[in-house]
KELUM-661613 format. One record per residue (C-alpha): residue number from 1; residue in three letters; x, y, z. Coordinates in pm, whole numbers. Last residue first. Example, Ala and Ser with C-alpha at 12.3 -4.5 7.8 and 13.67 -1.06 7.14 Angstrom:
// KELUM-661613
R   n res   east  north     up
R   2 SER   1367   -106    714
R   1 ALA   1230   -450    780
// end
This chain:
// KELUM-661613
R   n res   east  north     up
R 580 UNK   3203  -3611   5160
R 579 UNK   3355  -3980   5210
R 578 UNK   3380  -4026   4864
R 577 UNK   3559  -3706   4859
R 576 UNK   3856  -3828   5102
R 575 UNK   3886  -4186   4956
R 574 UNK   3959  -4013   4595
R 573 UNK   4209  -3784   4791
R 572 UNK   4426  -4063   4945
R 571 UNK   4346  -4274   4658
R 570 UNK   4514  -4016   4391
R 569 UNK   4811  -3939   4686
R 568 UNK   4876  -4328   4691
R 567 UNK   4902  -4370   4335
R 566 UNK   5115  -4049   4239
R 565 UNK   5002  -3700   4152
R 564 UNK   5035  -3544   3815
R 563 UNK   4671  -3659   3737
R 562 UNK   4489  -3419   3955
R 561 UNK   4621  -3079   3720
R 560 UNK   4715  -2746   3883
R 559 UNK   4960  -2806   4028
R 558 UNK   5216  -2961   3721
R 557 UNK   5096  -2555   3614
R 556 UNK   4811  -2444   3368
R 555 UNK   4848  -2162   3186
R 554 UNK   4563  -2320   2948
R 553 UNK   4825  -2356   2634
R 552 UNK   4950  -2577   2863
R 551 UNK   4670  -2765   3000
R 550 UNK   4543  -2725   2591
R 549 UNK   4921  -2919   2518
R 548 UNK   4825  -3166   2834
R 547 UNK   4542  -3272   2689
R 546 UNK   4737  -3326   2308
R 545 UNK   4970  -3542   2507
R 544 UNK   4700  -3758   2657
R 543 UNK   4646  -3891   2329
R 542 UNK   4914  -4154   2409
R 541 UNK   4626  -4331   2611
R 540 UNK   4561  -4373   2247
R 539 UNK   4774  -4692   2181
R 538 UNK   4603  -4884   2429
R 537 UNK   4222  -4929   2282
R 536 UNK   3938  -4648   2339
R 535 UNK   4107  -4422   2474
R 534 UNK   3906  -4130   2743
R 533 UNK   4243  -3928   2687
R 532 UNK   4237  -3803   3033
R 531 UNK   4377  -3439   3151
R 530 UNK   4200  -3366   3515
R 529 UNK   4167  -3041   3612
R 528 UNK   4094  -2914   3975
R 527 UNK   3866  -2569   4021
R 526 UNK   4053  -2256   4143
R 525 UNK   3794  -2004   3954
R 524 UNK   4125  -1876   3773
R 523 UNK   4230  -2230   3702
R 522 UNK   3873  -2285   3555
R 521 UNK   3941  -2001   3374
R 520 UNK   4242  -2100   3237
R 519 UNK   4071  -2459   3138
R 518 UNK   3813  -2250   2953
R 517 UNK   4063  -2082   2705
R 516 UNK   4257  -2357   2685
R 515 UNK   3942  -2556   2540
R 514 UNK   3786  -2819   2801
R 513 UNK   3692  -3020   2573
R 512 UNK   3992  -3120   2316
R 511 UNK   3747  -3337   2139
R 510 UNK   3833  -3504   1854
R 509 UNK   4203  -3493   1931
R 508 UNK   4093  -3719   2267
R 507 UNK   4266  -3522   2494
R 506 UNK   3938  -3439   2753
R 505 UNK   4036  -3206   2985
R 504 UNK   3806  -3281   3276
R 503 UNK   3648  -3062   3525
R 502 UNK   3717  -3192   3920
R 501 UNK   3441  -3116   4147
R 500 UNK   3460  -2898   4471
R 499 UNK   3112  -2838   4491
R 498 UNK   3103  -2455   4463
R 497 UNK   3420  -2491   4247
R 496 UNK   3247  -2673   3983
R 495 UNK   2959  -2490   4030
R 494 UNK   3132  -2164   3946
R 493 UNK   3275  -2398   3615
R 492 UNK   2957  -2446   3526
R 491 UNK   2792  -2105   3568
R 490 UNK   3123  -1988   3318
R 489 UNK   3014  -2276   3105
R 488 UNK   2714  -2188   2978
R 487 UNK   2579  -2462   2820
R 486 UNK   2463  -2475   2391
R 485 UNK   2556  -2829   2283
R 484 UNK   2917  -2844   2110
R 483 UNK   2982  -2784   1778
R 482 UNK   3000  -3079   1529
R 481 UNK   3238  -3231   1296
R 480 UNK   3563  -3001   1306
R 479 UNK   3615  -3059   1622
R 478 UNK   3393  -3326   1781
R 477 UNK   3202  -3107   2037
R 476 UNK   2980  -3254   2388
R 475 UNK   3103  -2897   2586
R 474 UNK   3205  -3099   2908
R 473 UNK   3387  -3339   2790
R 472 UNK   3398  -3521   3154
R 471 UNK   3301  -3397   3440
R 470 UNK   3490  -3495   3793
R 469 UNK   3411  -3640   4072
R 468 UNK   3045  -3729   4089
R 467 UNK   2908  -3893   4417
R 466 UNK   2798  -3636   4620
R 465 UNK   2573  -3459   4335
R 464 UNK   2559  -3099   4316
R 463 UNK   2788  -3144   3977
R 462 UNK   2515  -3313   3845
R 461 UNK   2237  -3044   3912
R 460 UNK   2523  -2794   3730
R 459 UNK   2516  -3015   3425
R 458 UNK   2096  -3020   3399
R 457 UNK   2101  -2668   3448
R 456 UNK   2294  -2569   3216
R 455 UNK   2140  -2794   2970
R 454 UNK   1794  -2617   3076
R 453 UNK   1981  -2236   3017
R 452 UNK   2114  -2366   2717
R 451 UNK   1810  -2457   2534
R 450 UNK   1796  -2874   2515
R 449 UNK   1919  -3008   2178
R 448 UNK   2160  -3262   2298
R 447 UNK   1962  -3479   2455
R 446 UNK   2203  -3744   2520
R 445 UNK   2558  -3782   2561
R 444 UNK   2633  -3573   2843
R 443 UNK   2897  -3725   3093
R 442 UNK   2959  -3748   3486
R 441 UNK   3300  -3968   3623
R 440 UNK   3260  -4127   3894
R 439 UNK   3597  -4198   4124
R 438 UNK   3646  -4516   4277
R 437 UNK   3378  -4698   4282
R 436 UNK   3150  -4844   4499
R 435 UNK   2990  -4562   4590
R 434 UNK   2800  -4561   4237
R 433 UNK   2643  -4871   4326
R 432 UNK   2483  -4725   4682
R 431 UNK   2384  -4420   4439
R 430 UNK   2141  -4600   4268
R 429 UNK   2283  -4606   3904
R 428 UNK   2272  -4349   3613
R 427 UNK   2320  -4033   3733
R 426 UNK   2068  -3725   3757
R 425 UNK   2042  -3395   3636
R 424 UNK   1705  -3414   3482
R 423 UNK   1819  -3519   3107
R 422 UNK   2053  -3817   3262
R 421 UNK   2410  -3769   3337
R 420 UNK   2583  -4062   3195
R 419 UNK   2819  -4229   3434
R 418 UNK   3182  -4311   3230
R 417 UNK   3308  -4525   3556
R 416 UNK   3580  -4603   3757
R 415 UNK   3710  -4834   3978
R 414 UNK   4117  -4772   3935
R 413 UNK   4373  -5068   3798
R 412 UNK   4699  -5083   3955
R 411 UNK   5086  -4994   3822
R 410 UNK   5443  -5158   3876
R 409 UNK   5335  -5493   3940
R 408 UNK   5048  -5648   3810
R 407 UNK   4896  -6010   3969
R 406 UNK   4645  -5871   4254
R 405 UNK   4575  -5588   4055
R 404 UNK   4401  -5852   3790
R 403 UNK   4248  -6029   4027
R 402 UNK   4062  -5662   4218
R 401 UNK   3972  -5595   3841
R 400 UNK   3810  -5824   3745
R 399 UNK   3593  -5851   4061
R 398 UNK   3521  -5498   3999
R 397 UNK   3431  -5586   3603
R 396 UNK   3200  -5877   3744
R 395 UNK   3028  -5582   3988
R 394 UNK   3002  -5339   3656
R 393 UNK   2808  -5640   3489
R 392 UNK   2569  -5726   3740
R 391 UNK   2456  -5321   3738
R 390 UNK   2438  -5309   3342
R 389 UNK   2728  -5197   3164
R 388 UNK   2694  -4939   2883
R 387 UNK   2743  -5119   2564
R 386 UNK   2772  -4814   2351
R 385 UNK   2436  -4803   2182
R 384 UNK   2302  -4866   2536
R 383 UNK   2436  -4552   2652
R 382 UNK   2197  -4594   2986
R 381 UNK   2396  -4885   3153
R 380 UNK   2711  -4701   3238
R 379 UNK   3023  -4648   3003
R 378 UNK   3327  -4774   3097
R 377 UNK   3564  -4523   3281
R 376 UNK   3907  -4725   3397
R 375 UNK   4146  -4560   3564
R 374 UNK   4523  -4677   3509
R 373 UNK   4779  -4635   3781
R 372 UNK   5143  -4566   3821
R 371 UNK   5212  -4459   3469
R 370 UNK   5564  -4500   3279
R 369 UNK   5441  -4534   2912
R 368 UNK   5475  -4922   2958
R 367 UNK   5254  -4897   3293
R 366 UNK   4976  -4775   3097
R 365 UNK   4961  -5029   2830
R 364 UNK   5015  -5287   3097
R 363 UNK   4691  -5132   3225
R 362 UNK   4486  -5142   2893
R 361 UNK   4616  -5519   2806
R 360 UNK   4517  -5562   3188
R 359 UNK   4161  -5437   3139
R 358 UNK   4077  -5562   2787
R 357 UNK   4114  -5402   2444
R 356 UNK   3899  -5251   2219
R 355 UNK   3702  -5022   2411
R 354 UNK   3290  -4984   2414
R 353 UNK   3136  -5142   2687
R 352 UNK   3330  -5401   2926
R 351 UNK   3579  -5434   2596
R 350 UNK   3752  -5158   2791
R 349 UNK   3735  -4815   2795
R 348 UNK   3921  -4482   2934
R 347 UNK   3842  -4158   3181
R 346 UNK   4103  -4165   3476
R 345 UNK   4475  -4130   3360
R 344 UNK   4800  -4191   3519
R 343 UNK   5166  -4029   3655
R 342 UNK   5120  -3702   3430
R 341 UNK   5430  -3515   3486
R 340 UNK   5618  -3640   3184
R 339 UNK   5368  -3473   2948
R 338 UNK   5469  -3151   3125
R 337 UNK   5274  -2891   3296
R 336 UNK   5355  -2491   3254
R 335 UNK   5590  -2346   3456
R 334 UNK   5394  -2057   3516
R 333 UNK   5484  -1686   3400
R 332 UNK   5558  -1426   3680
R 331 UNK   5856  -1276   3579
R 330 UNK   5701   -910   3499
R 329 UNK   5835   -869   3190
R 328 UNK   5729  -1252   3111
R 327 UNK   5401  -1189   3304
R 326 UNK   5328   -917   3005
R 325 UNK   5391  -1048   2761
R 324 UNK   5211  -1339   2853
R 323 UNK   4883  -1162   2878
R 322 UNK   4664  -1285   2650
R 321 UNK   4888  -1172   2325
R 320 UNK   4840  -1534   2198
R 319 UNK   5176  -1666   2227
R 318 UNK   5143  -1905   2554
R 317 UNK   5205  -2221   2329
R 316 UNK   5493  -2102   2215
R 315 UNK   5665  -2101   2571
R 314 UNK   5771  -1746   2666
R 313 UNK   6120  -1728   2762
R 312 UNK   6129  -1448   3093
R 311 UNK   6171  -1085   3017
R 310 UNK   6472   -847   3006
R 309 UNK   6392   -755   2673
R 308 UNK   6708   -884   2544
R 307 UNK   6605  -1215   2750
R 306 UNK   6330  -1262   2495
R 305 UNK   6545  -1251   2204
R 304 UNK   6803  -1449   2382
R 303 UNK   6542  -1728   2482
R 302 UNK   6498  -1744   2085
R 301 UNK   6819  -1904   2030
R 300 UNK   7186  -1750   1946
R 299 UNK   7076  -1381   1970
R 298 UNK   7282  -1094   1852
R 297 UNK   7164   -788   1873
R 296 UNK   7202   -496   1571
R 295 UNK   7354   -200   1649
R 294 UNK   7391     31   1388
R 293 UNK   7100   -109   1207
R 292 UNK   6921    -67   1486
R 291 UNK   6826   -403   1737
R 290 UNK   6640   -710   1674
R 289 UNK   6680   -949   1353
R 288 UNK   6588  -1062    993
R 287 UNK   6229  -1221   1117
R 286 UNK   6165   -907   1242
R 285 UNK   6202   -668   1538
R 284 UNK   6304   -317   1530
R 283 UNK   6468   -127   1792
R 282 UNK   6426    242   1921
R 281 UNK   6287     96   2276
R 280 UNK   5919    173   2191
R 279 UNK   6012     43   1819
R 278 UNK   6104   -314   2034
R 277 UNK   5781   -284   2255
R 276 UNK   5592   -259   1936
R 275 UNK   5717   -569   1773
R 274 UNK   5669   -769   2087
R 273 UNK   5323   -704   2091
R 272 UNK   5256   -672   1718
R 271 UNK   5446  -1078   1747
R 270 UNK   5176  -1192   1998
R 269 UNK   4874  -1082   1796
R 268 UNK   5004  -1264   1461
R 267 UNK   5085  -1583   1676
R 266 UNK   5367  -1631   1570
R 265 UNK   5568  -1940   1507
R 264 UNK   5714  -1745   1180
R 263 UNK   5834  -1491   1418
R 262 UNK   5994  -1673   1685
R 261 UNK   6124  -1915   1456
R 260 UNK   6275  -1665   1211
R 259 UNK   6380  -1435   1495
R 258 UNK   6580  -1744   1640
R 257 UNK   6746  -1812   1246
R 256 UNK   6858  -1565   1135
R 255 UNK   7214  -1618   1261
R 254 UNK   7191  -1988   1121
R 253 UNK   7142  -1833    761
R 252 UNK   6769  -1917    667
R 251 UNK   6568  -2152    489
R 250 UNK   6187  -2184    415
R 249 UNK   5962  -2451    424
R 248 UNK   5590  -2414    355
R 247 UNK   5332  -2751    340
R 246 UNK   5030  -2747    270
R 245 UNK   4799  -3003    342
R 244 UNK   4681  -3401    308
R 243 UNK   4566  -3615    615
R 242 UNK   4510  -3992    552
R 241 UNK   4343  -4145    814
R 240 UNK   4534  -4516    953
R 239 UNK   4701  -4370   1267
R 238 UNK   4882  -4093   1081
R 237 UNK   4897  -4117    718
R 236 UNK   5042  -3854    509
R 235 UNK   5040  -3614    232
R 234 UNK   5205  -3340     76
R 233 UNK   5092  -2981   -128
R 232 UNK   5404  -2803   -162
R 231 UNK   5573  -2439    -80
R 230 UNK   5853  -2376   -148
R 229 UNK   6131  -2120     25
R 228 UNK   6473  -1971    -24
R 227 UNK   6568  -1939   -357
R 226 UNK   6215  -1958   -505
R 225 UNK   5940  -2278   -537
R 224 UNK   5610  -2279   -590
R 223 UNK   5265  -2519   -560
R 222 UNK   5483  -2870   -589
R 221 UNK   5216  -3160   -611
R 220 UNK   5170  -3468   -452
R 219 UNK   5477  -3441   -171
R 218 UNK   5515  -3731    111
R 217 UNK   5795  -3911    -85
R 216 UNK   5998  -3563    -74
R 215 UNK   6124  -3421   -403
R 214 UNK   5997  -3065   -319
R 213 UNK   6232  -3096     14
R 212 UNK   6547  -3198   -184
R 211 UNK   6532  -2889   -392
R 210 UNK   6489  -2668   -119
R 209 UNK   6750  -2808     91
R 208 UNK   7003  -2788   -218
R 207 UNK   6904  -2397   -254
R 206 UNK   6925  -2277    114
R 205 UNK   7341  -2299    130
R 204 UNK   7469  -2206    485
R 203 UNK   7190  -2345    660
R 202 UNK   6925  -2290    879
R 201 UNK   6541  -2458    884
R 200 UNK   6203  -2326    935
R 199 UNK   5851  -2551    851
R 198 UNK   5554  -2406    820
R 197 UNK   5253  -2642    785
R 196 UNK   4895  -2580    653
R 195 UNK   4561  -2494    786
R 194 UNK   4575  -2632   1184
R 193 UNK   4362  -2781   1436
R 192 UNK   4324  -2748   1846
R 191 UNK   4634  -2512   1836
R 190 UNK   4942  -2614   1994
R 189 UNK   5166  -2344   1933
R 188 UNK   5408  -2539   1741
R 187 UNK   5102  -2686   1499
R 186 UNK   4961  -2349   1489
R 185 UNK   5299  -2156   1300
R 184 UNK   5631  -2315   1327
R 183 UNK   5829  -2626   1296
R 182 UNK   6169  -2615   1352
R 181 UNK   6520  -2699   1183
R 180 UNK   6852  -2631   1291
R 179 UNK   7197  -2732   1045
R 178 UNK   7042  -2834    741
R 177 UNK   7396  -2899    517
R 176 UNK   7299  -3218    429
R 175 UNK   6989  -3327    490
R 174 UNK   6858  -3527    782
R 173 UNK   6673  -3260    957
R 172 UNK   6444  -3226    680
R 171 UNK   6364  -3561    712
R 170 UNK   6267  -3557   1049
R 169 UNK   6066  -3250    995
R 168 UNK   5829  -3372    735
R 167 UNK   5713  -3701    880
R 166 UNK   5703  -3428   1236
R 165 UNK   5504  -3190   1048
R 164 UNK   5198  -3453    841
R 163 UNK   5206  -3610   1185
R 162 UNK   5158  -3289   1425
R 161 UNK   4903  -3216   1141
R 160 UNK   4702  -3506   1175
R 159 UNK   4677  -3472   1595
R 158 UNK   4616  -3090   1558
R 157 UNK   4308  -3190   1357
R 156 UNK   4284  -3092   1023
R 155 UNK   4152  -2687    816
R 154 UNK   4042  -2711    512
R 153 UNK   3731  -2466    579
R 152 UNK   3578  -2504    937
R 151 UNK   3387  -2211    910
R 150 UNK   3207  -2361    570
R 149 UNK   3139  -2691    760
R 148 UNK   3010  -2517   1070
R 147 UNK   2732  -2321    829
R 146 UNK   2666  -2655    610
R 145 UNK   2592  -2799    959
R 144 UNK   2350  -2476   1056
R 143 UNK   2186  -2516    716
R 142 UNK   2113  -2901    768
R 141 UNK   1981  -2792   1120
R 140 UNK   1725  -2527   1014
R 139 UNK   1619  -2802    762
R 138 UNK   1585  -3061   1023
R 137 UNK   1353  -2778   1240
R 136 UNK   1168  -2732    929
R 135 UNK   1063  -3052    875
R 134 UNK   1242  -3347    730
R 133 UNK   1064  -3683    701
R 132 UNK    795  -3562    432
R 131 UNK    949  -3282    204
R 130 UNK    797  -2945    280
R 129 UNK   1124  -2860    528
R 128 UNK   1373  -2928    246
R 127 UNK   1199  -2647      8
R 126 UNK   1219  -2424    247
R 125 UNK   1428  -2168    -23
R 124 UNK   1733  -2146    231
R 123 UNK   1733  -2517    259
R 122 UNK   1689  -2564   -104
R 121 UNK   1959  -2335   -169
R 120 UNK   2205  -2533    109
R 119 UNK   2100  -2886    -60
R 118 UNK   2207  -2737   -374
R 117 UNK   2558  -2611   -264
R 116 UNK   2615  -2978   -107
R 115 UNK   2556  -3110   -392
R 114 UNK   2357  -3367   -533
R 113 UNK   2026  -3246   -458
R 112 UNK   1752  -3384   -735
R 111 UNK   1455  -3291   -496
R 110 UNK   1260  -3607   -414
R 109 UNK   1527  -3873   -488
R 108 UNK   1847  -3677   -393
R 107 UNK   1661  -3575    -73
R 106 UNK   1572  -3868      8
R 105 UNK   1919  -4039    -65
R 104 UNK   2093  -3799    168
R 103 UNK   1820  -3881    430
R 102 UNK   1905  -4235    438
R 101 UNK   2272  -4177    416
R 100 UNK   2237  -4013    729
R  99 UNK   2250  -3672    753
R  98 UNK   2300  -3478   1131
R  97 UNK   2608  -3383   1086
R  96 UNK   2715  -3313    724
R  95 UNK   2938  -3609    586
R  94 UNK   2670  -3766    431
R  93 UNK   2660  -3468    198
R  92 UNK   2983  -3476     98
R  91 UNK   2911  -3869    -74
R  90 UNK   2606  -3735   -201
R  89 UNK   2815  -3477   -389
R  88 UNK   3042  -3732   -534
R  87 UNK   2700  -3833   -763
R  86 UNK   2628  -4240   -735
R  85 UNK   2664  -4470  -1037
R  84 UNK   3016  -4356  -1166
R  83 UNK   3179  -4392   -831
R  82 UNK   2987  -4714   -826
R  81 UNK   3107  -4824  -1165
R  80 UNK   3517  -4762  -1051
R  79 UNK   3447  -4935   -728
R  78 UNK   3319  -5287   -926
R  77 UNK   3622  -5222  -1160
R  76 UNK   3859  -5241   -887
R  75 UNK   4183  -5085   -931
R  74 UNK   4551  -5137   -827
R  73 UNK   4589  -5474  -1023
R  72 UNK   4732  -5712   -786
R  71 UNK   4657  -5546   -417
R  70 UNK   4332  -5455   -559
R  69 UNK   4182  -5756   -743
R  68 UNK   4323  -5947   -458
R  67 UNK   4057  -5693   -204
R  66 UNK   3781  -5785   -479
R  65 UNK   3832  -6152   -445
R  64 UNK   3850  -6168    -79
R  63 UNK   3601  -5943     26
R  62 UNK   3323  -6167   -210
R  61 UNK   3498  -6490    -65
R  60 UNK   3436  -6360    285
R  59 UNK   3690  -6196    520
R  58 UNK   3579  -6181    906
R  57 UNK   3904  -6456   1023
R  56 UNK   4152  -6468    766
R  55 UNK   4196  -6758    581
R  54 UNK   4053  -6668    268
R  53 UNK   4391  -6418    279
R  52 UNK   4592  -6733    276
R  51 UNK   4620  -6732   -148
R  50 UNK   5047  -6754    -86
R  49 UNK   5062  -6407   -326
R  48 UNK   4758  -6247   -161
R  47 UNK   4878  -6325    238
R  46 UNK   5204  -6164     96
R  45 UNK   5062  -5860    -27
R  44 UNK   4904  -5819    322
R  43 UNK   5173  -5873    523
R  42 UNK   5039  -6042    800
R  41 UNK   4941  -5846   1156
R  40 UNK   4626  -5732   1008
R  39 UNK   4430  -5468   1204
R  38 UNK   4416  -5244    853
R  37 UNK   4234  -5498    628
R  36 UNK   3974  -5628    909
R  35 UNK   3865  -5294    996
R  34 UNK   3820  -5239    609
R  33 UNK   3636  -5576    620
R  32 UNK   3433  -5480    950
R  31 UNK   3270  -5159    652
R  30 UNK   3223  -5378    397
R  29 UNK   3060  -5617    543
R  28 UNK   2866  -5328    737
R  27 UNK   2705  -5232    396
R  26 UNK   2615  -5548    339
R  25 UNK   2424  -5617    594
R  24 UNK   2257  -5249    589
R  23 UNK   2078  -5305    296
R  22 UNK   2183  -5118     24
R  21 UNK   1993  -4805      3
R  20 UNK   2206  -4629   -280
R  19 UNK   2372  -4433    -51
R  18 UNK   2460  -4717    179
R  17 UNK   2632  -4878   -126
R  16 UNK   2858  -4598   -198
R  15 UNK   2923  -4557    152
R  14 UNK   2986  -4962    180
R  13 UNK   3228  -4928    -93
R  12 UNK   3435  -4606     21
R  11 UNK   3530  -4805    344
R  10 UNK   3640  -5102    119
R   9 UNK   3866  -4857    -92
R   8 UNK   4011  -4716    222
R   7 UNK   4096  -5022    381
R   6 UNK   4254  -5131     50
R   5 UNK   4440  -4813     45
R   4 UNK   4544  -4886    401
R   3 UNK   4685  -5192    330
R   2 UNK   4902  -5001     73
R   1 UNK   4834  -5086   -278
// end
């Protein structure tokens, strides 16, 4: 077993456990041992053969006898009678937002509910609201969960497909005989999550790629396979979670290939567009070509099918038949932002509150993917459950951070900070603290539930404020996990501009928040976005890629976004608004 099987196995143990109302001791044991397991530098097969694993810091002699029993056997009886002891539909059930394991166990006491089926007919029936602890406002919210959870369907993160595609892609490139190969669909467009992966490749012979792709490592189960296409169900891991979904290649002759990427990457709006301006010209467009069947157009890439039409290349991640047909006749698309324009990054942690790593590990991390500056955004003293900083600590992190600038080269440490905005409006700190840094940076993570018109307002009072710069995640949503609190964001983003404020793109692949949809409208209202990846520990300040892919999907220009300027502009301007 993989060290992220074991991980995985420990994880499942203390959810087991938790559901039978183990005490939360162990439960966490289990839990900091799987944390343990995959931050291991060793080889963890090797630290089991040479009987060191004892020796590593966090793992008991109970963790270290049951992970053995895995790496050597496989199994683990002790898993095997839990999984037997405790109904899999508990286990989906604690995955619906809003129930704790607590509340999954109540409900499986009182009511029998082991599925998540049942718990949605006893929710419908009120039975759930009757039972003591719940209520009918929890019930209305168990039903709205299971509602989100149904919409969701099977559907992963953009960051777990992009990983599932590009483990996919790279070895499809590396057969024989593949001569151009793509991937299509959501994941090339960009889109916030995805349902399976299309893959398109050329080559003379289709058969021998098709056979070689259904024999991949990452493939569980073939679902069909033809001349020219198969489809499979495969599996990955990307950063330690283990993303499974299906996967479609097909294979074309070279010359088919451009209208197989263009229409394969869609979207299904996008391609009726182009379709139709092709019959209004007497042509026909499809995956097998452009033209007549007399005259039939040649196109080497897809720029030639676009330039047939006498329009501009339209990046895939504009193809949502929202206009881009249109600028492309007209030669007025943007040139969207690139990942290699962004020069730093604002909203991130530390071990001051919540991060993993400290200051200069966090700004070396920075400088190594080419950044000028690194902006640091602990949380502030309210988020308590998050190690917000106190007032004596944020003035230690400042003298932190004025030593450790002193000794880097090649890229400086910003004063920022992750400033909760209270339930009236407010920010945490007096505001002669909060002009002592840099930039401030204004989140919600409280008091969710308020109507939208008071959550509104609360957001908008914030934005009034002198001292905030920008707004971070400004919708609250995890996708796929939980929508976002109810705000009207069209009177937010008109306050945005009212005040001058920045509005944040957050790229955490969780989040995503602004949307594209709402980060072209703040372009529209002319309000300044700012693309940070709000990491957590150095290796996701590479998040910031997904940020820039809803910038671009967003229409938004190199212009358009605060972090594509260099040090001295960024203090320049952040000296300018803290002066009003």
């Amino acid at each position: 077993m993989t060290k992220d099987d074991v991980a995985d196995a420990l994880d499942e143990i203390g959810v087991l456990l938790e559901l039978q109302g183990e005490s939360s001791f162990r439960v966490n044991a289990y839990a900091n041992g799987a944390r343990t397991v995959r931050s291991l530098a060793d080889d963890l097969k090797q630290l089991v053969a040479e009987k060191r694993l004892g020796d590593v810091r966090g793992l008991g002699s109970a963790l270290v006898e049951k992970i053995t029993t895995l790496v050597e056997t496989g199994s683990l009886p002790y898993l095997e009678d839990l999984r037997r002891q405790v109904p899999a539909g508990l286990v989906e059930m604690r995955q619906l937002q809003g129930l704790g394991a607590k509340k999954v166990k109540a409900l499986h006491d009182a009511l029998g509910i082991d599925t998540v089926e049942k718990l949605k007919a006893a929710c419908e029936s009120g039975a759930v609201g009757k039972l003591k602890g719940f209520g009918a406002k929890t019930q209305a919210n168990i039903l709205e969960s299971i509602r989100f959870r149904e919409q969701a369907g099977q559907r992963v993160r953009i960051d777990l497909a992009t990983g599932l595609a590009e483990a996919l892609l790279a070895r499809v490139r590396e057969l024989p005989g593949v001569i151009r190969a793509e991937a299509c669909g959501s994941v090339r467009r960009r889109r916030e999550t995805s349902g399976d992966i299309d893959l398109l490749a050329s080559a003379a012979d289709a058969k021998p790629a098709i056979d070689a792709f259904v024999a991949f490592p990452e493939v569980v189960r073939v679902l069909g396979q033809g001349p020219t296409k198969a489809s499979v169900l495969a599996t990955t891991r990307v950063d330690g979670d283990k993303v499974t979904l299906q996967a479609d290649l097909r294979v074309v002759t070279d010359a088919l290939f451009p209208f197989g990427l263009h229409y394969f990457t869609g979207s299904k709006a996008h391609n009726i567009h182009m379709r139709q301006k092709a019959i209004d010209r007497g042509w026909l467009l499809s995956e097998y070509g452009l033209g007549s069947e007399d005259a039939p157009i040649a196109c080497k890439t897809e720029a030639d099918i676009f330039a047939a039409f006498g329009m501009e290349y339209v990046p895939p991640e504009l193809r949502e038949d929202t206009g881009e047909v249109e600028a492309a006749e007209q030669k007025t698309l943007p040139r969207l932002v690139e990942y290699t324009d962004i020069r730093g990054v604002f909203h991130n942690h530390t071990t001051y509150s919540d991060g993993g790593a400290s200051l200069e590990e966090m700004a070396l991390a920075a400088k190594a993917l080419g950044w000028e500056y690194f902006g640091v955004g602990d949380h502030s003293q309210s988020l308590a459950v998050a190690r917000g900083m106190p007032p004596s600590v944020v003035r230690k992190q400042w003298d932190e951070i004025d030593r450790v600038n002193a000794t880097l080269s090649g890229v400086q440490i910003l004063k920022g900070i992750e400033s909760d905005i209270l339930e009236d409006g407010s920010l945490d700190y007096d505001d002669e603290l909060l002009a002592g840094f840099d930039y401030v940076v204004g989140s919600v993570h409280t008091h969710f539930g308020l109507s939208e018109a008071d959550q509104t307002a609360r957001v908008c009072r914030a934005l009034a404020n002198p001292r905030l710069t920008m707004l971070g995640h400004s919708t609250g949503r995890l996708i796929l996990k939980r929508e976002g609190y109810k705000i009207d964001l069209e009177e937010v983003l008109k306050t945005a501009a009212r005040f001058g404020k920045m509005v944040e793109i957050n790229a955490s692949p969780y989040r995503l928040d602004l949307d594209w949809t709402h980060a072209r409208r703040a372009k529209a209202l002319g309000v300044m976005v700012v693309i940070n990846p709000d990491a957590h520990s150095p290796g996701e300040l590479a998040q910031t890629r997904f940020g820039v892919d809803v910038a671009r999907r967003g229409w938004l220009g190199a212009k358009d976004v605060f972090n594509t300027r260099g040090l001295a502009d960024v203090r320049a301007e952040l000296a300018r608004r803290r002066k009003g």
